[in-house]
C-alpha positions in Angstrom: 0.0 0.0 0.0 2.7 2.1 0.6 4.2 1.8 -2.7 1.1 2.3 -4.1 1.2 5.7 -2.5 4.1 6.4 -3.6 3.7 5.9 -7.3 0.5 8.1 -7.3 2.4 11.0 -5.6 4.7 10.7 -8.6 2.0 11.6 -11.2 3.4 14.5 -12.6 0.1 15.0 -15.4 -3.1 13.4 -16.2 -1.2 11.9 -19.1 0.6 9.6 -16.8 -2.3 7.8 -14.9 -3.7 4.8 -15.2 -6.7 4.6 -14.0 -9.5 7.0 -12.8 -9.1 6.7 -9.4 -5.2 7.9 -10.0 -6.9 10.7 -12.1 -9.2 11.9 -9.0 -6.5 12.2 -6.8 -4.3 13.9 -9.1 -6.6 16.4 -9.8 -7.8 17.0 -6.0 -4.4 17.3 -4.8 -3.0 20.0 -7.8 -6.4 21.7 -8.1 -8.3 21.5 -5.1 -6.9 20.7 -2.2 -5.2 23.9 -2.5 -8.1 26.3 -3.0 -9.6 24.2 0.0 -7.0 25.4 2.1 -6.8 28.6 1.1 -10.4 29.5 2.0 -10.9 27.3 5.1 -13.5 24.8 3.1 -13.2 22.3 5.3 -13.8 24.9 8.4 -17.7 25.6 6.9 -18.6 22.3 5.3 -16.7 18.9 5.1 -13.0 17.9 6.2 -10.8 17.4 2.9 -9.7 14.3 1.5 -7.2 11.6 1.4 -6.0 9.2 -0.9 -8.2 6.3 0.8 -11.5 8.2 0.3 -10.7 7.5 -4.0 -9.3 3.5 -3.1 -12.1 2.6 -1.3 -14.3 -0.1 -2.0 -18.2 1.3 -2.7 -20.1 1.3 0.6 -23.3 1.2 2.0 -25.0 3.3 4.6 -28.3 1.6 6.4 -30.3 4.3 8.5 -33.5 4.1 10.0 -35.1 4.6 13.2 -35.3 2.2 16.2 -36.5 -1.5 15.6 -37.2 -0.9 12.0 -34.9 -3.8 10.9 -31.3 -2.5 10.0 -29.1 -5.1 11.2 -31.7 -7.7 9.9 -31.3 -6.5 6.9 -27.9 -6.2 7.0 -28.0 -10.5 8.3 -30.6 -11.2 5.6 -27.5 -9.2 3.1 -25.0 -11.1 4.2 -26.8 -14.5 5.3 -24.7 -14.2 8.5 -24.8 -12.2 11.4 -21.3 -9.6 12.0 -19.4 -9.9 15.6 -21.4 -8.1 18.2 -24.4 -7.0 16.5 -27.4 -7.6 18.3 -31.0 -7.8 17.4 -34.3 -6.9 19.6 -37.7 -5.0 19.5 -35.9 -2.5 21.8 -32.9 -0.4 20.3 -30.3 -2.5 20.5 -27.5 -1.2 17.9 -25.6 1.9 19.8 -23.0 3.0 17.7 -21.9 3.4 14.1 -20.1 0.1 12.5 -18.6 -0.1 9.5 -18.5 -4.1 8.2 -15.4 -4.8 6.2 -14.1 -8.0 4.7 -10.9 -9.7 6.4 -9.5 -12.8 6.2 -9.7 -12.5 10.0 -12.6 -11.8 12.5 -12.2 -9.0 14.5 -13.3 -5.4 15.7 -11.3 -2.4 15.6 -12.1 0.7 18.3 -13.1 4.1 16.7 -10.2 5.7 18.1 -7.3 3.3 16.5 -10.1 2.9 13.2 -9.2 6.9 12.8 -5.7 6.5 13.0 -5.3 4.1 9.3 -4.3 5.9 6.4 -5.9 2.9 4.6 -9.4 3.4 5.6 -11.2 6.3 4.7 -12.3 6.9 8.1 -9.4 9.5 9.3 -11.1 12.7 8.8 -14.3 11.0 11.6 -11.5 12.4 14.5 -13.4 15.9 14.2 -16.4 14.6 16.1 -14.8 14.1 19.3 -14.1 11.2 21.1 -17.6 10.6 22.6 -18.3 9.8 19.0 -15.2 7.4 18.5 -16.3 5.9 21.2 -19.2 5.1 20.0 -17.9 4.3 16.4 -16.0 0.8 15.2 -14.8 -1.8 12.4 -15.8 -5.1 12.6 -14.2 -7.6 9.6 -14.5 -11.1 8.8 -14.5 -13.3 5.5 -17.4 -12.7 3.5 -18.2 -13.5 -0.1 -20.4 -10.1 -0.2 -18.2 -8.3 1.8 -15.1 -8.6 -0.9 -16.9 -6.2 -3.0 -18.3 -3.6 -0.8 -18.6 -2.4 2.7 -21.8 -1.6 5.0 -22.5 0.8 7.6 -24.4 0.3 10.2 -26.1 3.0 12.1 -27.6 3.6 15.9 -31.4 3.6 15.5 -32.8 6.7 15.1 -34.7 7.5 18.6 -38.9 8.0 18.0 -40.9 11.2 19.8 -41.0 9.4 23.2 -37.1 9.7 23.7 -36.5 12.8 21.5 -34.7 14.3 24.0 -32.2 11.8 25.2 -28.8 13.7 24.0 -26.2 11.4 22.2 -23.6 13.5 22.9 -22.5 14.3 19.1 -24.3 15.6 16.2 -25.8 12.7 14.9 -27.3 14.9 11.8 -23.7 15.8 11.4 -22.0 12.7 11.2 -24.6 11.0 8.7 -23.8 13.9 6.5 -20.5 13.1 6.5 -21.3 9.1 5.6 -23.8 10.2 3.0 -20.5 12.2 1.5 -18.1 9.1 1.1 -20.7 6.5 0.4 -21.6 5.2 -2.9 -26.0 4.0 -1.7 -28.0 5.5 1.1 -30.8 2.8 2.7 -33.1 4.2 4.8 -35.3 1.9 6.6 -39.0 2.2 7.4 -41.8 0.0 9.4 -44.7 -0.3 7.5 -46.2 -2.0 10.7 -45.5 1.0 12.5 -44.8 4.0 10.6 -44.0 7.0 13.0 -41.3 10.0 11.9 -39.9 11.4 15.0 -38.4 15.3 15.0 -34.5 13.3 14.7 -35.7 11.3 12.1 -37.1 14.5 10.4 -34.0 16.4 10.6 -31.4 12.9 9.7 -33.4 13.0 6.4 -32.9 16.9 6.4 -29.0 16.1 6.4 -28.9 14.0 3.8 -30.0 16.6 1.9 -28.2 17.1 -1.4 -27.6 13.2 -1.6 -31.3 12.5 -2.7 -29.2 10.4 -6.0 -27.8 8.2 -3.2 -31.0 7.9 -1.5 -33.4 4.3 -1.4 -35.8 4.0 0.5 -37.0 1.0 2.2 -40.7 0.0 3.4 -39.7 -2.9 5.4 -41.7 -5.1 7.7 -44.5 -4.9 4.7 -45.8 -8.9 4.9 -47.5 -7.8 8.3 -49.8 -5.9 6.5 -52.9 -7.0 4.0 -52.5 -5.4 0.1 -55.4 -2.2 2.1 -53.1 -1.4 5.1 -49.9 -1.5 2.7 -51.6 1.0 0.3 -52.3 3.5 2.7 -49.1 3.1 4.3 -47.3 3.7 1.4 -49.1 6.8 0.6 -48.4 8.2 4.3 -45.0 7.8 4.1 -44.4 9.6 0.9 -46.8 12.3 2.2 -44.4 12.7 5.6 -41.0 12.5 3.2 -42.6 14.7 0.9 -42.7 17.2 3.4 -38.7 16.7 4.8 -37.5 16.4 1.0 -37.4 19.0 -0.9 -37.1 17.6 -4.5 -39.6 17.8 -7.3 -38.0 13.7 -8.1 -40.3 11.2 -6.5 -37.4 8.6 -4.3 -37.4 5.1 -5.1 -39.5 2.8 -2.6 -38.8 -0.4 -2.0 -41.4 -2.9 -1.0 -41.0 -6.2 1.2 -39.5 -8.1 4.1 -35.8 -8.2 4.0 -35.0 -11.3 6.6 -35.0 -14.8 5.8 -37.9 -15.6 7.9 -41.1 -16.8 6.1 -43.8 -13.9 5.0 -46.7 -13.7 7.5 -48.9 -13.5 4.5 -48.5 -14.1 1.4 -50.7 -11.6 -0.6 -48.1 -9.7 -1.9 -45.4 -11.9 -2.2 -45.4 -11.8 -6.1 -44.7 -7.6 -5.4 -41.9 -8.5 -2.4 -40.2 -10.9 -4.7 -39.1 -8.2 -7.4 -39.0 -5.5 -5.6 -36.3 -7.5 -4.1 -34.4 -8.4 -7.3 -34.5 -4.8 -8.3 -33.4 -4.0 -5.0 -30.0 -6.5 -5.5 -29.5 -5.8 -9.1 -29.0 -2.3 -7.9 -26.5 -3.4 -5.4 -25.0 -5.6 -7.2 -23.9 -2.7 -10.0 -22.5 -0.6 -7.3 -18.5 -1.9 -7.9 -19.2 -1.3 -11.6 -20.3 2.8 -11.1 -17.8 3.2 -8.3 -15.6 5.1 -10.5 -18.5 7.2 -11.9 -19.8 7.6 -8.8 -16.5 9.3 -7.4 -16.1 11.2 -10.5 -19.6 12.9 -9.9 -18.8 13.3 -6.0 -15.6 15.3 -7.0 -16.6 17.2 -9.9 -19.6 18.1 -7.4 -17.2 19.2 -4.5 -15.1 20.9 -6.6 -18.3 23.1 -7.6 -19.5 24.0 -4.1 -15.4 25.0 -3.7 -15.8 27.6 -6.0 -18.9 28.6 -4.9 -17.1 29.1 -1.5 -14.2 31.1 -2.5 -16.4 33.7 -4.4 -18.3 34.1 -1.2 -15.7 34.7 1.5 -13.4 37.0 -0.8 -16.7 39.0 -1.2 -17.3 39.0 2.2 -13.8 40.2 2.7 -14.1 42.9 0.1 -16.9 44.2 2.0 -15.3 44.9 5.6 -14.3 48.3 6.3 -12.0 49.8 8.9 -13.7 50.2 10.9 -17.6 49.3 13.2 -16.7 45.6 12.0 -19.2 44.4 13.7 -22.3 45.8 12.7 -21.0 45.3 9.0 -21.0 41.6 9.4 -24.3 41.6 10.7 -25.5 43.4 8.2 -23.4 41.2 5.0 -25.3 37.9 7.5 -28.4 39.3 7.1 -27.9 40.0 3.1 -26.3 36.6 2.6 -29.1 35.7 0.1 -28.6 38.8 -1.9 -25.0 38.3 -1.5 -25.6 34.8 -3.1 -27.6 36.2 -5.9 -24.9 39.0 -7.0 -22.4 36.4 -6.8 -24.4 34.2 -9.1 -24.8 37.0 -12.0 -21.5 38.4 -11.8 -19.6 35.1 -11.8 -22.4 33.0 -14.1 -22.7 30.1 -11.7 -25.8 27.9 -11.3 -28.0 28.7 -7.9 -27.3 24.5 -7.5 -23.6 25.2 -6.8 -24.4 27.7 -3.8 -24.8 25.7 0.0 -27.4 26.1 2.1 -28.0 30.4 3.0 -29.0 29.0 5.9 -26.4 26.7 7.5 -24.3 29.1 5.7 -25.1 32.0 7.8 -25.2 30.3 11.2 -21.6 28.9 10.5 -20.5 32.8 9.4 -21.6 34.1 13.0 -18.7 33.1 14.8 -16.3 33.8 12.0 -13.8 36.7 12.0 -14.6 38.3 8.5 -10.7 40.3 9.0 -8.7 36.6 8.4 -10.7 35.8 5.3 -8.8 35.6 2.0 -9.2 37.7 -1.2 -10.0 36.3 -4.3 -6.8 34.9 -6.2 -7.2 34.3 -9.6 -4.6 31.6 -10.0 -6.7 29.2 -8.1 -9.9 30.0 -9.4 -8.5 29.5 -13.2 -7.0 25.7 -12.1 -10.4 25.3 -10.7 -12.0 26.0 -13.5 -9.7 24.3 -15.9 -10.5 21.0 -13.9 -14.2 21.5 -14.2 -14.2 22.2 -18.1 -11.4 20.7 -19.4 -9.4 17.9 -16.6 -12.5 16.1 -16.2 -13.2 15.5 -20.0 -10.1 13.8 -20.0 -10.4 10.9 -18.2 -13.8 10.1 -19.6 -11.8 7.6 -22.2 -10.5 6.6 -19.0 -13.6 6.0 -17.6 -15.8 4.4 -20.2 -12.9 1.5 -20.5 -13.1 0.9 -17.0 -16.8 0.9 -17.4 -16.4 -1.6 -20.4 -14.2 -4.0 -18.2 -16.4 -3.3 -15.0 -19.3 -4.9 -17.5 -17.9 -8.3 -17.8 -17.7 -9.0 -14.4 -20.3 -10.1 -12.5 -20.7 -7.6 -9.7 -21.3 -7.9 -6.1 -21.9 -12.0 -5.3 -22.5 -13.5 -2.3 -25.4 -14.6 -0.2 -29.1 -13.6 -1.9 -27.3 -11.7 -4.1 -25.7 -15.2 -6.5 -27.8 -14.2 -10.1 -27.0 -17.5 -11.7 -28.1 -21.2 -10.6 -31.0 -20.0 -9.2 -33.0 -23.0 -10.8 -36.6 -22.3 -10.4 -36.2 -19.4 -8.7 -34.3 -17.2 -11.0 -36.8 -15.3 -13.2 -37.2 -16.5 -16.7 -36.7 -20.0 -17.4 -37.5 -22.5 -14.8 -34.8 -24.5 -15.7 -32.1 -22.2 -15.9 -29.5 -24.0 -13.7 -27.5 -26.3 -16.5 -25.3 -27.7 -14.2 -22.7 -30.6 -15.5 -24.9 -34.0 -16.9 -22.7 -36.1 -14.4 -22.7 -37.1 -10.7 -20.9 -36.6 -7.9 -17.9 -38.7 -7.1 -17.8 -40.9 -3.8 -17.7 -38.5 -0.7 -18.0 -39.9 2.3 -19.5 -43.5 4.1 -21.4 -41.6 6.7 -25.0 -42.4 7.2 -27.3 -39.6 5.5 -29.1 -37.5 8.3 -32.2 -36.8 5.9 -33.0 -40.5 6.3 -34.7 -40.9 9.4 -37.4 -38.5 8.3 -37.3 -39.8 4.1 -40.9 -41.8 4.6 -42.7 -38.3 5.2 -40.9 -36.7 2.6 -41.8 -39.2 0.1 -45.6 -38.8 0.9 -44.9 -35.2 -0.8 -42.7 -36.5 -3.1 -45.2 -38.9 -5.0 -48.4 -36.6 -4.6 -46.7 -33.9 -6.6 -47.5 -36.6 -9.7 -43.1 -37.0 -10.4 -42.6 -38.1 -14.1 -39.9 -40.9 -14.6 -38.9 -40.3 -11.2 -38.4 -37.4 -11.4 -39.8 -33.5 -10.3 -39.7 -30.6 -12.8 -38.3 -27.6 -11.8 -42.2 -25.6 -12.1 -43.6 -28.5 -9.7 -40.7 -28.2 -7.2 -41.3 -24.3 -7.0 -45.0 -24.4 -6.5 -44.3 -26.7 -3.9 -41.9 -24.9 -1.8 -42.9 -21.5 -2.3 -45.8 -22.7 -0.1 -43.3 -22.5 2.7 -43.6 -18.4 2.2 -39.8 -18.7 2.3 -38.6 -15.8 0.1 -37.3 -16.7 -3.5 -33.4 -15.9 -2.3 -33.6 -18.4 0.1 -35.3 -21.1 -1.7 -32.9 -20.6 -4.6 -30.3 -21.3 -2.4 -31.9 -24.6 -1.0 -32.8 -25.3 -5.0 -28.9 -25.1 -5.5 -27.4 -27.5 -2.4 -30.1 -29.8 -3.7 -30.0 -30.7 -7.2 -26.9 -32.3 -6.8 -26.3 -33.6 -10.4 -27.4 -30.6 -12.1 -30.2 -31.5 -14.3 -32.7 -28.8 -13.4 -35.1 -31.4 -11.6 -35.5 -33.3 -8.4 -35.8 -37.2 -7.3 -36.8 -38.7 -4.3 -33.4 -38.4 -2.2 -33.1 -34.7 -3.7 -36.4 -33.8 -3.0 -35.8 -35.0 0.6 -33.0 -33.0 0.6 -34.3 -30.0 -0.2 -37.5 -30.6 2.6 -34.9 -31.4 5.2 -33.2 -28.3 4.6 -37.0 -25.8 4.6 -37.3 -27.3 7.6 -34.4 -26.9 9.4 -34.5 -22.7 7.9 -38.0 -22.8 9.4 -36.3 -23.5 12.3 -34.2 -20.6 12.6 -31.4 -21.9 11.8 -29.1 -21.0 8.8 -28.0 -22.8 5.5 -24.7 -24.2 4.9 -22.4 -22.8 2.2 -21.5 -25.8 1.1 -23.6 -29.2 1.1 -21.9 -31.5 4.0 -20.8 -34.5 3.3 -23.5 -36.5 5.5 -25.9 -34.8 3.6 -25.4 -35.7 0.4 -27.6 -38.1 -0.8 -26.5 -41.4 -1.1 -26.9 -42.5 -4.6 -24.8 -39.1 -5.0 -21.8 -40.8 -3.6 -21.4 -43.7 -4.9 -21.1 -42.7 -8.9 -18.4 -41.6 -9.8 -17.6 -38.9 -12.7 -14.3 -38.0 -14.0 -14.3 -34.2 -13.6 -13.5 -33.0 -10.0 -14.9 -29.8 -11.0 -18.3 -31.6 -11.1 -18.1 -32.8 -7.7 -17.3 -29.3 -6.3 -20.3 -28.3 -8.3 -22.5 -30.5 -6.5 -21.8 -29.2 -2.9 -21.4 -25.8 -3.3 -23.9 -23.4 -3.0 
């Protein structure tokens, strides 16, 4: 990594980089980062950035309020649960967690977390200690995880405890998350749908970041197709109100855990809003790039809105009664904004909030600010109209190669050998025409219980043995399992491959429903005292088929 530094510090022009990343930084650190400094950015709006904050892999932030189902979701995501989350009705998650992927399981404290030049967490240290204390990096292997991190987020508190203090500005620090990251999730309970004053204004301070923004209406199989229609229509009354935007946000609609669906009215609706839902996450590695481009290119824009203001504002102090002229410029900051806007041709979009703006000015001495220097302005604006333009080549081959992989996989989110369950054709998993080799002697678990299972076996009318892929679906959807997890049952249990189930598979697959009816989870690989018996004793050539039958 530290090489790696290295040889991006040694870019001496956009001709030399290779990649768009490289590009970014190059261009922030000649053409930015100094304009930054020069007009205390970071001292009215966000801390400036390192090289980690380009390398990063895209990340997700989940918000909601309390008991609305975040770190489900984030289990249901992941099909395993992250070191010391917890899940209750009450609020149980009480700090910020950002899930990483490690070889090895363990949890870094906020205060050490801040102190890696490799994670893009450094510039957090501004909020104090009681919210590094309160912030922390938990990593383990995880097949999803190798493509993109998650960050979990305290629940949001509701009316009754709107007064508890946290201690830092929460509003504050989700801004800075919904800076950096590349998807914003917020969470709702269609069961119990109640926006509280904080939840009002974290919504308020994602403002700006409405491109990032999906919103979930979770907990929606508890309610009949009536309830969910009125609910759905109350909640994009109340964010109506909080969002400011003319674009209507995308909703989500269904029950992100792996528990069966109270009812199953609307499970047709749950099921793809659910594939949209992944198909969207699964593209976020591929848009990374773009997605950092845009971030920049936006930054770099609220910059220069930034240095026009306070060298006006400077311009505008006399000699002398200081002090009633700054009240006076406070007070005419939105006229200020507008002169600004004609005389320098720059979109009212560019300009922050008058606002925020105004209360941030009222403890600033007007006397230190900096007059306008044209030098920086003109690299600034070279890198908006001409710096960026050259690494769109750049970009669209990384975009080209991004294409031909297959994005974020792992967990719910596997898009091929779904059998049954992918959408389309029914038998879509073509798995090799052979069996497994010999595995093990042990005695096969799902026998005890085989007699019941063939009962459902032979009523579902089996031709040559055998169940088609349409017959097995009907059957286990009944369960009101969601489609990710039956697809992953479908997979551990057509063991040879051929898109259709006999009796020992079928057996199989209604040992393992059960045992996820249970509560408990699913294997990633079929164990070897699972595996059916006639399974085990063929033999095939390939070993590659034999992995193909366990894995899932």
């Amino acid at each position: 990594m530290a090489s790696k530094e290295i040889k991006n510090r040694g870019v001496k022009s956009l001709k030399e980089v290779q990649t768009v990343a490289e590009g970014l930084k190059f261009l922030y650190r000649q053409k930015l980062l100094p304009l930054e400094k020069y007009y205390g950015f970071s001292d009215f709006h966000s801390p400036s950035l390192e090289d980690a904050d380009f390398d990063h892999k895209p990340m997700i932030l989940v918000v909601g309020q309390c008991s609305t189902g975040k770190t489900t979701f984030i289990r249901y995501l992941l099909e395993q649960e992250y070191p010391g989350s917890r899940i209750g009705p009450e609020p149980t998650t009480d700090c910020f967690t950002a899930i990483m992927h490690r070889d090895v399981e363990g949890v870094i404290p906020g205060n050490a977390l801040v102190m890696d030049p490799n994670k893009p967490f450094r510039k957090l240290n501004y909020f104090g200690n009681t919210f590094l204390n309160r912030f922390q990096c938990v990593h383990f292997p995880n097949q999803v995880l190798e493509s993109l991190s998650i960050i979990d987020t305290p629940g949001i508190l509701s009316s009754t405890k709107k007064r508890m203090s946290r201690g830092y500005d929460f509003p504050a620090v989700l801004r800075w998350f919904a800076e950096h990251v590349d998807l914003i999730i917020l969470l709702c309970d269609a069961h119990k749908l109640e926006l509280s004053d904080e939840f009002s204004r974290s919504i308020m301070a994602l403002r700006g970041y409405e491109d990032k923004l999906r919103v979930l209406l979770n907990k929606a199989d508890m309610v009949d197709s009536q309830q969910l229609m009125r609910v759905y229509g109350a909640l994009m009354w109340s964010l109506g109100k909080v969002i400011c935007t003319p674009e209507v946000l995308r909703v989500y609609i269904g029950s992100f855990w792996s528990s069966p669906f109270r009812t199953s009215e609307n499970r047709v609706l749950f099921e793809r809003e659910e594939e949209d839902l992944f198909k969207e996450i699964q593209n976020l590695p591929r848009n990374s790039a773009l997605r950092k481009l845009n971030d920049l290119v936006k930054r770099a824009r609220l910059v220069r809105s930034h240095a026009y203001i306070v060298s006006f504002l400077k311009e505008e102090m006399p000699l002398f009664r200081r002090d009633n002229k700054k009240r006076d410029l406070i007070y005419d900051l939105p006229v200020i904004f507008s002169r600004i806007q004609q005389r320098h041709q720059i979109p009212a979009g560019d300009f922050p909030d008058c606002a925020k703006m105004q209360e941030r000015l009222l403890n600033r001495d007007f006397t230190k600010f900096k007059s306008l220097k044209s030098k920086l302005i003109v690299g600034l604006d070279e890198l908006l109209t001409t710096d960026i333009a050259k690494l769109m080549p750049l970009l669209r081959q990384e975009e080209l190669v991004a294409a031909e992989q297959p994005g974020v996989q792992g967990g719910p989110l596997l898009v091929t050998k779904r059998g049954p369950f992918f959408e389309g054709n029914p038998f879509y998993y073509s798995g090799p025409n052979g069996e497994c080799e010999e595995l093990t002697e042990e005695a096969w678990v799902v026998l005890k219980d085989k007699p019941k299972y063939d009962e459902i076996f032979y009523n579902l009318s089996p031709q040559d043995g055998k169940l088609s892929g349409i017959k097995a679906k009907d059957w286990m959807t009944s369960t009101r399992l969601p489609n990710s997890v039956l697809s992953r049952i479908w997979k551990l249990s057509d063991v040879d491959g051929d898109g259709m189930l006999d009796d020992e598979e079928f057996a199989l697959a209604s040992h393992l429903i059960e045992v996820k009816l249970e509560g408990f989870g699913l294997p990633p690989k079929l164990p070897a005292d699972l595996v059916p018996p006639s399974k085990r004793r063929r033999k095939t050539s390939s070993t590659e088929n034999r992995e193909d039958c366990v894995e899932a």
